[in-house]
N, C-alpha and C positions, 0 to 999 in steps of 0.2 A: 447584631444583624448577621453578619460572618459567620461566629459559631453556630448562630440556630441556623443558618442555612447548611454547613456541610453537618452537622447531626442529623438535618432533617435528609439531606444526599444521603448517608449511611444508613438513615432508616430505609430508603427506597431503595441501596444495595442490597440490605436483608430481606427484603418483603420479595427481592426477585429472585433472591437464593432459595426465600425459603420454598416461594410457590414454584419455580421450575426447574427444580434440581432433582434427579433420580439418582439415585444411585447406580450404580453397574452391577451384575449380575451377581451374584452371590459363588456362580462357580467360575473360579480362577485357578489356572495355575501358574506357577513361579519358577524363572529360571535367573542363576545369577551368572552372569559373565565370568569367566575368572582366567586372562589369557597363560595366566603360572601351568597350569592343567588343562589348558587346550580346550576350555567351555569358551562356545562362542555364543551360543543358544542360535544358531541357524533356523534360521526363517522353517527351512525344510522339518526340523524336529519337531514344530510346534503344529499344535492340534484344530483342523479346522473347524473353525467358528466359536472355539472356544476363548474366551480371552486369557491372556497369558502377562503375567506381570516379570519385567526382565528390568533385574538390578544391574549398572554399568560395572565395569571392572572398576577395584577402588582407585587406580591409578589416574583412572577419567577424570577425578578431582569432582566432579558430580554429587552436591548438596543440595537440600534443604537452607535457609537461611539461618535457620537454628534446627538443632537434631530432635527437637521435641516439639508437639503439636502444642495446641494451648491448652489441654488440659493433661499434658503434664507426661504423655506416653510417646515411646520413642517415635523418629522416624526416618526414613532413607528412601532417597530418591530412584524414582522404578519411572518405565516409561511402559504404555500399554501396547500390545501388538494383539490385534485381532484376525484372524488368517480369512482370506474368503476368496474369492476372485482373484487368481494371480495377477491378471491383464488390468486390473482394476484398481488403484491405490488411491488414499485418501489421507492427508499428512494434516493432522489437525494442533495449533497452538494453543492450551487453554488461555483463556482470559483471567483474570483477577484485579491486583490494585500496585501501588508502586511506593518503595518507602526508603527513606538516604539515609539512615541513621539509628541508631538504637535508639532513639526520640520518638522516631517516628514508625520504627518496626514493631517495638515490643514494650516499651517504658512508656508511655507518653499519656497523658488522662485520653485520648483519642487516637488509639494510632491505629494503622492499617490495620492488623489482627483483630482489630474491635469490626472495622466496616468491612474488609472482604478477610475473612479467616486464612493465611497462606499455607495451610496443610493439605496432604496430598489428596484428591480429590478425584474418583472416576465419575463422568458423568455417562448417561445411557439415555438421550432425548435426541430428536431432531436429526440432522446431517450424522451425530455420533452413535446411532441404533439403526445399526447395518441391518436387523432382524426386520424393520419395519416396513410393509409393502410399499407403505405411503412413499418412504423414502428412495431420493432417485441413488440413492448411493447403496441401497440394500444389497446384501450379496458383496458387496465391495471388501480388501482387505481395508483396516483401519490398523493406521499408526498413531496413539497420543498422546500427546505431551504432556502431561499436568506440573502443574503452577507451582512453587511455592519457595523462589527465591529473590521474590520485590523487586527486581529489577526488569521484569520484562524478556525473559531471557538474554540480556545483554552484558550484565556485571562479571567482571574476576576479579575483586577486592573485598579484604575482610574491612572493618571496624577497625580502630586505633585499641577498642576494648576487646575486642578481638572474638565479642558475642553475635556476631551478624557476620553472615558469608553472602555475600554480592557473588553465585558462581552459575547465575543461568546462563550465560555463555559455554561456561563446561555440560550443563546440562544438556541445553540443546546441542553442542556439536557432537558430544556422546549418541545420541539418538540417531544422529545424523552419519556418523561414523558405521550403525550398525546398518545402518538402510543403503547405503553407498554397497557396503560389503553383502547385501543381504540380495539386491534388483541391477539389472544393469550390467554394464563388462565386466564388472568387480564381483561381480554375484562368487558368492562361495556356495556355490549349490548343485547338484548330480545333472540337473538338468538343466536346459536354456527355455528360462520363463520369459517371452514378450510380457513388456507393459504396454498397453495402449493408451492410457489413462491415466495421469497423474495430477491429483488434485491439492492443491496448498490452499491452507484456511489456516486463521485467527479470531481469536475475538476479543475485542478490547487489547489491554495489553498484547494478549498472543497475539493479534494483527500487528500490534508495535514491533514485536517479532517477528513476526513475517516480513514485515518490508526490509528489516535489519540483516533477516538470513535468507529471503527470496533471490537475491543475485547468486549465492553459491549452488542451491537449490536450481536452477534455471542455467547453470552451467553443467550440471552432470544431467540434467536435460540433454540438453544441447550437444554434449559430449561422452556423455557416459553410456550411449544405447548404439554403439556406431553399428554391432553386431545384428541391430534390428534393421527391417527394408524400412522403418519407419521410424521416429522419436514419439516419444508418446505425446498425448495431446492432452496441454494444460491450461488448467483455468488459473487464478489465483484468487481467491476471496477475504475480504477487509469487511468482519462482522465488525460494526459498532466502534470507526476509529478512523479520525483524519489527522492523523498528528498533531497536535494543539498545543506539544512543547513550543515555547515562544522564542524567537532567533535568538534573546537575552536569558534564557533559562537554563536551553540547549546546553552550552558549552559548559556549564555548571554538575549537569546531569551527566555527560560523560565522564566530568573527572572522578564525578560521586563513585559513579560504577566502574570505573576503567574501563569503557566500553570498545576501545579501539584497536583491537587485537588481529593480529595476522591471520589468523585460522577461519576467519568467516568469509572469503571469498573475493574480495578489496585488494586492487592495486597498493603501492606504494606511494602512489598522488592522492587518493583516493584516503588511507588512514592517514595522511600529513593533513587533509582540509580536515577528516576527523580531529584529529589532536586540534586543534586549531582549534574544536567549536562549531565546523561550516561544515558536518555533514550527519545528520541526524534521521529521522524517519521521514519527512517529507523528500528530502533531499535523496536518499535511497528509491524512494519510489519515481521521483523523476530520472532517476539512470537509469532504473529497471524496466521501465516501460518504454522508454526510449528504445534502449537495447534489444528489447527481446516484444517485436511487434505482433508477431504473429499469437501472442498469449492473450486474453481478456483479462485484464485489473478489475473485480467487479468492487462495489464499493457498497452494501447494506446500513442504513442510516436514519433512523429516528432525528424526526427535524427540530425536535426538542428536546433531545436524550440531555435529561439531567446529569448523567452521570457527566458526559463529556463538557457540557455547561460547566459546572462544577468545578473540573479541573482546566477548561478555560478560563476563568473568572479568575480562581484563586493562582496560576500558574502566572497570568496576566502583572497581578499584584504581585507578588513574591518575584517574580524574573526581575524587573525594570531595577527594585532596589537590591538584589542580588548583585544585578552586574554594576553599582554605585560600592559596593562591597562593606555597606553596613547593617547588613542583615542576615544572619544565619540560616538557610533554607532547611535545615534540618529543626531549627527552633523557633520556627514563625508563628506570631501570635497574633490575638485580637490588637496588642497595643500596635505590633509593627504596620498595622495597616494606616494608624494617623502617620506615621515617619513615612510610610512609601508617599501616602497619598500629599505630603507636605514636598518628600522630593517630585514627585509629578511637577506638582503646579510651579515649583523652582526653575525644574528643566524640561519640561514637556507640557503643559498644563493641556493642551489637547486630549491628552491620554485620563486624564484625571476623569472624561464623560466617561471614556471604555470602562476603566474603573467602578461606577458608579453606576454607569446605567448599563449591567451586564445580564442582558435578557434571553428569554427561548429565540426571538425572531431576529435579535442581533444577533446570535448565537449561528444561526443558521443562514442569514448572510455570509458570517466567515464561512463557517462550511463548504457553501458556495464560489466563496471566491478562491478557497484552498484548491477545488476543484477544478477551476476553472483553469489556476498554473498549472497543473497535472495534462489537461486538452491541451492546452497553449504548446506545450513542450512536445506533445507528439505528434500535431499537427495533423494530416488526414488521415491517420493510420488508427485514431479514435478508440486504442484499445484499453481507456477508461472508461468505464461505466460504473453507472451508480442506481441504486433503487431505493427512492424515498419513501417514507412513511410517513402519516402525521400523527405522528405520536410523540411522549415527553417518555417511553420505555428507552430500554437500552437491553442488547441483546437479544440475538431471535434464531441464528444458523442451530445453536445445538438445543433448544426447547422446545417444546411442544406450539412456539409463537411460527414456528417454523411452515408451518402446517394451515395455520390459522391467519395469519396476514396477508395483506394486500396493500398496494399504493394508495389506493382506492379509501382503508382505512382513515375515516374523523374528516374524510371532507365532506361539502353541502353542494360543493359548485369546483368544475360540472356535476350531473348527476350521472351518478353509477348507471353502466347502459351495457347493451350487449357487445360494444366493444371497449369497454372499461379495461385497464392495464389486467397483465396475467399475476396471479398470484403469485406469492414472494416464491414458493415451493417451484413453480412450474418455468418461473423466471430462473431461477435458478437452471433445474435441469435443462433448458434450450444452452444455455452456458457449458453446460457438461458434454449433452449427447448432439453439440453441433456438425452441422456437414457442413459442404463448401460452398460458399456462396451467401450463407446463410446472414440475413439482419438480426445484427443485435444490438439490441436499446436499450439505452437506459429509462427509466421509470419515473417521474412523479405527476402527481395530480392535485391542483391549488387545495390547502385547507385553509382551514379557520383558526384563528388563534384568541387566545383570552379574552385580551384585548381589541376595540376596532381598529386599532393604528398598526397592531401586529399585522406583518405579511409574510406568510407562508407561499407563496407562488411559484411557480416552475422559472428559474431563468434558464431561458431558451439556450443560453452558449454551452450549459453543461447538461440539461435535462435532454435536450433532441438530439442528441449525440447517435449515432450506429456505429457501431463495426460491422464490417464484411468476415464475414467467420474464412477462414480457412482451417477447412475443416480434414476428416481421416484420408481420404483421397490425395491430398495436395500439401501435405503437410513432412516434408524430407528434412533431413540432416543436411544442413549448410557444409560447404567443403571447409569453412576456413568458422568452427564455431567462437563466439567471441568469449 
């Protein structure tokens, strides 16, 4: 039952690669960092609208998980800068899958490279085709990350075999290093470019990344534009991801990756709960919204998104005998599931239903409830939102699903009407081009599920939610930024 379900998840990862993935443009140019010779590739040298592929200095430590794609031809990690609207930025984390071991990266009768390929990948749909009218970010510059170190941008650890590099950590602070030095007080450039707009997205994993590197991100917000009469105005976007590592998993996944590094923007209490175990991507998004109220957390969410299913289900299973510590999460099979589900019933037998009856509508209860800590924790300041679908997809910000969805989507009741929720596209930009004063709401509309028992419904404590935008007018640099 287990195998045929995650083969049949990785067939439904490949069916969404294959039908909405583009490639990026065919004309590129390439600039390599080298600080020996004084290439920085400055923002300023690079050509508008053209996309430009910039290799980090090698010192950055900035890999690939392995230096070769799956069939067999090299590869080196580039990050894409696309120049367009100076006032305008768009920092996007690709998505992909997540793998602890040469078992499970590259050896394995199923391992990650079979379900999502980690080679380096431009994509050119939705929020990431700056060219496209439809799009509210068109015209905008673009910064993007691509994927291809299993960790989620979070890891700095090889392998004991020493065929797999855990170094999206080096990846993304690389990126991040060039942007700091590129926008802002830091800016190494002839002229003093305002941003007005600064926008952080992820999708799947890259939102796992976002919430991990959003707090340092939102400090040179906060601090990095003092020269502006204004800090720019940020959204932060969570395509297709609510954290769904389980508190028993967690502490596991960061030793996997070393994920608890000084360099990512974390006090020294702050990496001690990490080390610990106690501070993972839920746990970052509850200090960051906290912290930084005047931003919108939006949250995009298929209320059946198999993929997150998937990795709730089998994360579920695999974490509880993890932390019993007779189970190798890098080697987990069809047998270890009688051993987990044997210690369930030993020490929790409660858990042995979660186990078992792990559904799209269970599935989206937790969701719901993960949401719900998220309001709890920021109290009237509401700056979580979320926009439901009723759908079993996964992924929509960078596709053409961008374009074409609504909340509204696979329900019966109510019935679509002239004041039915705004489209995912148009939700979105009110999040972008807000002013002050301005309602913003979260989204869903009750659907229907398989099943009669199944309940897809709106609970009211995290669907009716608003923020009051403070919007371009009212929106200053704090004297004392946190």
């Amino acid at each position: 039952m287990l195998v045929l379900y995650i083969q049949s998840l990785a067939l439904h990862v490949v069916i969404v690669l294959v039908v909405a993935t583009e490639l990026a443009s065919s004309q590129q140019d390439e600039c390599r960092i080298d600080f020996a010779s004084g290439q920085t590739c400055r923002f300023d040298g690079l050509s508008n609208g053209v996309s430009t592929l910039i290799y980090p200095d090698p010192s950055s430590g900035a890999r690939c998980f392995t230096d070769t794609r799956r069939d067999g031809t090299p590869q080196e990690y580039f990050f894409q800068v696309i120049p367009g609207d100076v006032s305008n930025l768009l920092l996007w984390f690709q998505g992909g899958s997540a793998c602890f071991s040469t078992e499970t990266c590259i050896d394995g009768g199923l391992t990650v490279q079979d379900i999502f390929p980690l080679n380096l990948t431009l994509f050119s749909n939705g929020v990431l085709d700056t060219t496209d009218p439809r799009n509210p970010f068109a015209g905008w510059t673009l910064v993007y990350l691509p994927y291809c170190s299993g960790d989620s941008f979070m890891g700095n650890k090889v392998t004991e075999d020493g065929l797999v590099h855990f170094k999206g950590n080096k990846n993304a602070r690389a990126v991040l290093d060039w942007l700091f030095a590129n926008f802002g007080d830091g800016a190494d450039n002839v002229d003093n470019r305002p941003l007005e707009r600064a926008i952080f997205g992820g999708l799947s994993s890259g939102a796992l990344a976002l919430a991990y590197w959003s707090n340092l991100l939102l400090q040179w917000i906060n601090s990095g534009f003092t020269q502006q009469v204004q800090k720019p105005i940020t959204t932060v976007l969570f395509d297709s991801n609510v954290f769904f590592f389980k508190e028993y998993l967690s502490d596991r996944v960061l030793e996997i990756w070393d994920v608890c590094q000084p360099n990512i923007g974390f006090n020294q209490t702050i990496l001690e709960l990490c080390k610990q175990g106690d501070f993972f991507g839920l746990e970052a998004v509850l200090l960051v919204t906290k912290t930084y109220t005047d931003v919108p957390f939006a949250f995009i969410l298929g209320k059946g998104d198999l993929v997150l299913l998937g990795g709730w289900c089998v994360s579920g299973l695999e974490g509880i005998d993890v932390a019993a510590g007779s189970i190798d999460l890098a080697n987990f099979g069809l047998a270890d599931v009688f051993t987990v589900l044997l210690y369930l019933a030993q020490s929790d037998p409660a858990q042995v239903a979660d186990a078992l009856y792990c559904t799209p509508s269970r599935f989206y209860k937790k969701v719901q409830e993960r949401l719900l800590i998220l309001h709890e924790n920021v109290n009237e300041e509401n700056n979580v939102l979320s926009y439901f679908i009723n759908t079993p997809d996964h992924a929509f910000l960078p596709f053409e699903a961008f374009y074409t969805t609504s909340a509204s989507d696979g329900c019966t009741f109510p019935t679509v009407s002239s004041d039915s929720p705004p489209s995912l596209v148009d939700w979105v930009s009110s999040l972008v081009y807000r002013v002050e004063g301005a309602r913003l709401s979260s989204e869903c509309v009750k659907g229907v599920g398989l099943w009669p028992w199944d309940d897809f419904g709106c609970n009211k404590e995290v669907t009716h939610q608003f923020h009051i935008a403070k919007g371009d007018d009212s929106v200053t640099i704090p004297p004392n930024p946190p």
